[in-house]
C-alpha distance (Angstrom), angle and dihedral (degrees) to the residues before:
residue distance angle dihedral
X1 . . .
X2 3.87 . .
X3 3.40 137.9 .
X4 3.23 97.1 -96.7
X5 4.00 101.1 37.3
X6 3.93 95.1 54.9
X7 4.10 132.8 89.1
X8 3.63 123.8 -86.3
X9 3.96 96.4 -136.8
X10 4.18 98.5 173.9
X11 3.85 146.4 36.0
X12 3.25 123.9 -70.8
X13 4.24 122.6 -120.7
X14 4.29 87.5 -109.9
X15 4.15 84.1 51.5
X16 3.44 91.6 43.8
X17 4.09 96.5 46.9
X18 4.38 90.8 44.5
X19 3.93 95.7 46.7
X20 4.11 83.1 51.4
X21 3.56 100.9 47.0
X22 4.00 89.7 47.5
X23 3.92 91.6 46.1
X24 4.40 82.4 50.2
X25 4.03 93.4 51.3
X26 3.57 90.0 40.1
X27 4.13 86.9 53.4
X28 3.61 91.5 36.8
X29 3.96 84.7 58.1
X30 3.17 91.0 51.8
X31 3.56 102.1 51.8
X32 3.83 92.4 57.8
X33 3.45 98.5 49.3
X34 4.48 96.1 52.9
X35 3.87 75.9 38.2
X36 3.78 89.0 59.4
X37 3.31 98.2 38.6
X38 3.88 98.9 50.7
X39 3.69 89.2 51.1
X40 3.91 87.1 50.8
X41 3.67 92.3 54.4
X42 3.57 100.1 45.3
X43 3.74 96.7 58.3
X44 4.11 84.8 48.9
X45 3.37 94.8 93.9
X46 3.55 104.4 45.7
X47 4.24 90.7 45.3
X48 4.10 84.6 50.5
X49 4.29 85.6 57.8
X50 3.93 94.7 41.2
X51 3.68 89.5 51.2
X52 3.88 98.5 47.6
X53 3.98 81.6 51.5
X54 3.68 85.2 60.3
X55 3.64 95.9 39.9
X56 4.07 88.8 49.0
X57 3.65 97.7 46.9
X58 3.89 92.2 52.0
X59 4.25 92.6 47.2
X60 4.01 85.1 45.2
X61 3.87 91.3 59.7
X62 3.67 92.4 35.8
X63 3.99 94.9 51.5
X64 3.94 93.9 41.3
X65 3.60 82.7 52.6
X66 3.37 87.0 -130.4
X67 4.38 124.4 -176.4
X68 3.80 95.8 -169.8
X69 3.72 118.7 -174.1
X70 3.83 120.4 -89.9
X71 4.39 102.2 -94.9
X72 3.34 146.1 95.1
X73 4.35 113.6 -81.0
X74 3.80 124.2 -169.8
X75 3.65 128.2 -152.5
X76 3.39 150.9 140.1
X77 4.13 135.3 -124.8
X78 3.94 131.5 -166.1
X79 3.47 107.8 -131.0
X80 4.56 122.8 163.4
X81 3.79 83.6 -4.6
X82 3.47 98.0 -59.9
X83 3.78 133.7 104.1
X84 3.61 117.7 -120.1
X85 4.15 128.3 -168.1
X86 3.69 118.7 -131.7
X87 4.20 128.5 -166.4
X88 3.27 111.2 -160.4
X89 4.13 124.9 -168.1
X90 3.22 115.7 -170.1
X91 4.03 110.4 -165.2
X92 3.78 148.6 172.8
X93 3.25 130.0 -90.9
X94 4.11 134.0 -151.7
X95 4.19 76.3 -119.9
X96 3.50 106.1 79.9
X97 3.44 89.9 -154.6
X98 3.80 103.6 48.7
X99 4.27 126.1 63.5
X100 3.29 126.1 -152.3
X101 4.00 119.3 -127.0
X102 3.82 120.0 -171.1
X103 3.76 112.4 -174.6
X104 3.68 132.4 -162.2
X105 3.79 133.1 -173.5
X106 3.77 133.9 177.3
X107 4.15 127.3 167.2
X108 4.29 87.1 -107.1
X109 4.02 132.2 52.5
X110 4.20 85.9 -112.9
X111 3.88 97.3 39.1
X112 3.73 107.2 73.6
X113 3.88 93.2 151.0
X114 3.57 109.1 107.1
X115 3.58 104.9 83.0
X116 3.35 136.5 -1.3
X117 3.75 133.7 -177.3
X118 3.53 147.6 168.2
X119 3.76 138.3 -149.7
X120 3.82 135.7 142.6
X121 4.04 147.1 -105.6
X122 3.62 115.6 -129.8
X123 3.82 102.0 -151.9
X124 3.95 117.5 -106.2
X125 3.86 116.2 -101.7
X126 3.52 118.6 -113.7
X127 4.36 107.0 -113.4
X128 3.40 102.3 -126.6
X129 4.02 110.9 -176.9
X130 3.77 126.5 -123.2
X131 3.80 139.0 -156.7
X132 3.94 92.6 -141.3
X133 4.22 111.7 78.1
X134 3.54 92.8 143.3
X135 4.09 117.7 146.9
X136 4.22 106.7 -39.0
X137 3.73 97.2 13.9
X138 4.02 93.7 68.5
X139 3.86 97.9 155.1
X140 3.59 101.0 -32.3
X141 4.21 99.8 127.5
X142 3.71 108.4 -160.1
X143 4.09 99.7 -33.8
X144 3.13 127.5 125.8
X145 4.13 128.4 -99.8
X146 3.64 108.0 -68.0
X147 3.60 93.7 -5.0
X148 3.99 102.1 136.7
X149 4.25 120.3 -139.3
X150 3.52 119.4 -86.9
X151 3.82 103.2 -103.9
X152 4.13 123.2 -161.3
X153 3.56 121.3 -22.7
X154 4.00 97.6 -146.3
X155 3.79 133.5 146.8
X156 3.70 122.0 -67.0
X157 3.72 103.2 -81.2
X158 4.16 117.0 -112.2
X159 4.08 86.9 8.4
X160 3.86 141.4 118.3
X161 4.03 127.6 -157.6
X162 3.92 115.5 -107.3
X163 3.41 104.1 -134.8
């Protein structure tokens, strides 16, 4: 037969070349994406700790029933053996009542951006004593059921005032 008279029976060089450079983007792709993804999951565990630092500084305030002054405080908390950095704002609300606190945490006193959260202080009520303690009001004053007394109202714990 001749050349031009007989079967093709493989790929040609131009087939060979595209189906290679798909198969490369399609790898390349690939790459990026479990590249992404590892990077994702390796910070994981260190976002997870900043953010319980937020959640713990918020449920400190709210348990101490604290009313802390409108300002920016400072601090630092140990947390899985490491020491993280907190900024907390403490602002006012259209409530007069209520406070805004924004908290932000990072592993180093400049980096602050691993979590951030807000939540908000409801402000203490004032004991006010009454002649009736009889059976279920034993020493409560005007609070509510199972609300506990307002205990100190000191500075934040482990913190320093921005100026």
């Amino acid at each position: 037969m001749t050349a031009s008279g007989r079967r093709d029976a493989g790929f040609t060089l131009v087939e060979v070349l595209v189906a290679l450079a798909v198969v490369a983007f399609a790898l390349a792709a690939l790459w990026k994406g479990l590249s992404q993804g590892i990077a994702i999951s390796q910070g994981l565990p260190d976002r997870l700790m900043a953010r319980w630092v937020a959640e713990n500084r918020v449920v400190l305030h709210q348990a101490r029933k604290d009313w802390p002054e409108t300002r920016t405080y400072e601090g630092s908390s140990e947390m899985g053996g490491r020491e993280w950095f907190w900024r907390e704002q403490v602002r006012e609300t259209e409530e007069e009542a209520l406070r805004r606190i924004s908290v932000e945490v990072g592993p180093g006193e400049d980096e602050r951006d691993l979590a951030s959260l807000e939540g908000f202080l409801r402000q203490p009520r004032e004991e006010t004593p009454t002649g009736n303690q009889g059976p279920g009001n034993q020493g409560r004053g005007n609070q509510a059921p199972g609300e506990q007394r307002p205990g100190g109202q000191g500075p934040v714990e482990q913190g320093r005032e921005q100026p």
